[in-house]
C-alpha positions in Angstrom: 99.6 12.4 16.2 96.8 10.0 14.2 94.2 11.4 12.2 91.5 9.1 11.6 88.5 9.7 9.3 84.8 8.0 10.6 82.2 7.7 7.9 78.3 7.2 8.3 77.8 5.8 4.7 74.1 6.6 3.1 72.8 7.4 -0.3 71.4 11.0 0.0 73.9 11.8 2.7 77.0 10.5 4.0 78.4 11.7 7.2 82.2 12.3 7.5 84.9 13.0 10.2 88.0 13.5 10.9 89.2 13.6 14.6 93.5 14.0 15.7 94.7 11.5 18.2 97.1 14.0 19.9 100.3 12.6 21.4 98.5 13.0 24.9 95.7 10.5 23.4 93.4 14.0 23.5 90.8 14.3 21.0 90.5 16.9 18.2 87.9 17.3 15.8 89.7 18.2 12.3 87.1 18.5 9.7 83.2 17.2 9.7 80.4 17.5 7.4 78.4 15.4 4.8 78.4 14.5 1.3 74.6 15.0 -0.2 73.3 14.1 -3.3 69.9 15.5 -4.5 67.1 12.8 -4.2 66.0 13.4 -8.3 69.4 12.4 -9.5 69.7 9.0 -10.9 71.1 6.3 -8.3 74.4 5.3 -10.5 75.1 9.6 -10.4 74.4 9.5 -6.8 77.2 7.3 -6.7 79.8 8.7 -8.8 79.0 11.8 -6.7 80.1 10.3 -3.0 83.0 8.6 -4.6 84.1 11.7 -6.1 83.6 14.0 -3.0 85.5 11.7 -0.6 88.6 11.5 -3.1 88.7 14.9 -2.6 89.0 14.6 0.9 90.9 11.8 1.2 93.6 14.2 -0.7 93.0 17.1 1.0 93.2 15.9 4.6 95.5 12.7 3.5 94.2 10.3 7.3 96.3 7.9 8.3 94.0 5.6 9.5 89.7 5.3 8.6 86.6 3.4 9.5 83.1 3.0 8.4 79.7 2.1 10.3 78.5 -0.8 9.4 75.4 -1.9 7.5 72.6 -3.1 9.9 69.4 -5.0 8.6 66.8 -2.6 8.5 63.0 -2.9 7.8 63.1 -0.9 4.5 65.1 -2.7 2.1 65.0 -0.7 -0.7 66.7 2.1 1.8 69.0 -1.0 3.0 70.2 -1.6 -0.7 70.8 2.0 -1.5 72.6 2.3 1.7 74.5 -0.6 0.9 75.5 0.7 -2.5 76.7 4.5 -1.0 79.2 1.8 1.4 80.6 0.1 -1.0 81.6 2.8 -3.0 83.4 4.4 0.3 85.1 1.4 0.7 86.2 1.6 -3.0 87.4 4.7 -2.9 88.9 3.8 0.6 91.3 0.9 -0.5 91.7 2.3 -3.9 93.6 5.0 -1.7 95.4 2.1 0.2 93.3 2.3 3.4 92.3 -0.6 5.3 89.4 1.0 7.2 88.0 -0.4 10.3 84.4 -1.9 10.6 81.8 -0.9 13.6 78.2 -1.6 14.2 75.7 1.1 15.7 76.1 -0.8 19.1 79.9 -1.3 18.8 80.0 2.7 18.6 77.5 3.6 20.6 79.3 1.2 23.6 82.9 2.9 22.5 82.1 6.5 22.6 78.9 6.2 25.4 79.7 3.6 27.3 76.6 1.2 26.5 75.8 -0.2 23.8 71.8 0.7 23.7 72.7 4.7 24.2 70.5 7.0 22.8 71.3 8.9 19.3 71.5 12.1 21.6 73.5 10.3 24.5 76.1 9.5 21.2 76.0 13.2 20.1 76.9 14.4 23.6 79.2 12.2 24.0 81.4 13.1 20.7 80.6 17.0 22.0 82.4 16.3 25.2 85.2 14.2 23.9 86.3 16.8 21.0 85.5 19.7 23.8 83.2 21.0 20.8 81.1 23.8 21.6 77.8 22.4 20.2 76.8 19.2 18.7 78.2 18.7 15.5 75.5 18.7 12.7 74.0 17.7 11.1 73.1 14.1 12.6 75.2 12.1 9.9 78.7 14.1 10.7 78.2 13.5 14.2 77.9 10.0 13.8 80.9 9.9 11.4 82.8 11.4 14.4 81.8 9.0 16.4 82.7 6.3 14.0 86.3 7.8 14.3 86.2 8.1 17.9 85.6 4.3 18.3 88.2 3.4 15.5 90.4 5.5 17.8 89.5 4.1 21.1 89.2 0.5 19.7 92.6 0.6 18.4 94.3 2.1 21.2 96.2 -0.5 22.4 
């Protein structure tokens, strides 16, 4: 058995995940949630704050194996920058813990857990429902894509 921890990186909230590869290649969602920092704090605080929080879990749920979404170009690029900066903490704190975490754009994950790469944000959701036989969608939005982020880290790296 694998665990593998996805993460959705972002400023005020970073979405994380960790799913168990079972020995049958089933699916199992371990732990999900999100890392939030309050919008009045200063930026550099903001920071200090994710890259404390995932330490934390990085101890507490020790994955062998991670991955993180990666940064697309988006319209708003003050958002872009500040997203930038929540990543490269994560990845930081990710090879500071010895990880070599796995890289995957929206349509890379959207085509590895949906099956197409221009899937809808719900179709995703569904998706990562069904394939961790969850009874609802995980929420909010950001640990469901973090789950997903595992899911294609898992299914990428099968074989």
């Amino acid at each position: 058995m694998s665990l593998v921890l996805g993460i959705d990186p972002g400023t005020a909230t970073t979405g994380y995940g960790f799913v168990r590869q079972r020995d049958d290649d089933s699916l199992e969602a371990v732990a999900y949630g999100v890392i939030t920092t309050p919008a009045k704090m200063p930026a550099h605080e903001r920071l200090v704050s994710i890259y404390e929080e995932l330490n934390e879990l990085l101890l507490l749920h020790r994955p062998e194996r991670c991955a993180v979404e990666k940064l697309f170009f988006q319209k708003n690029v003050t958002n872009a920058i500040a997203v930038g900066q929540a990543r490269g903490v994560v990845m930081l704190a990710l090879a500071q813990a010895g990880m070599d975490p796995g890289e995957y754009t929206p349509n890379e994950i959207k085509l590895a857990v949906a099956g197409y790469g221009g899937a809808g944000k719900r179709q995703v959701q569904e998706m990562v429902r069904m394939l961790l036989t969850l009874d609802d969608i995980p929420r909010p939005d950001d640990a469901a894509d973090a789950l997903a982020v595992a899911i294609t880290h898992i299914h990428t790296n099968r074989y």
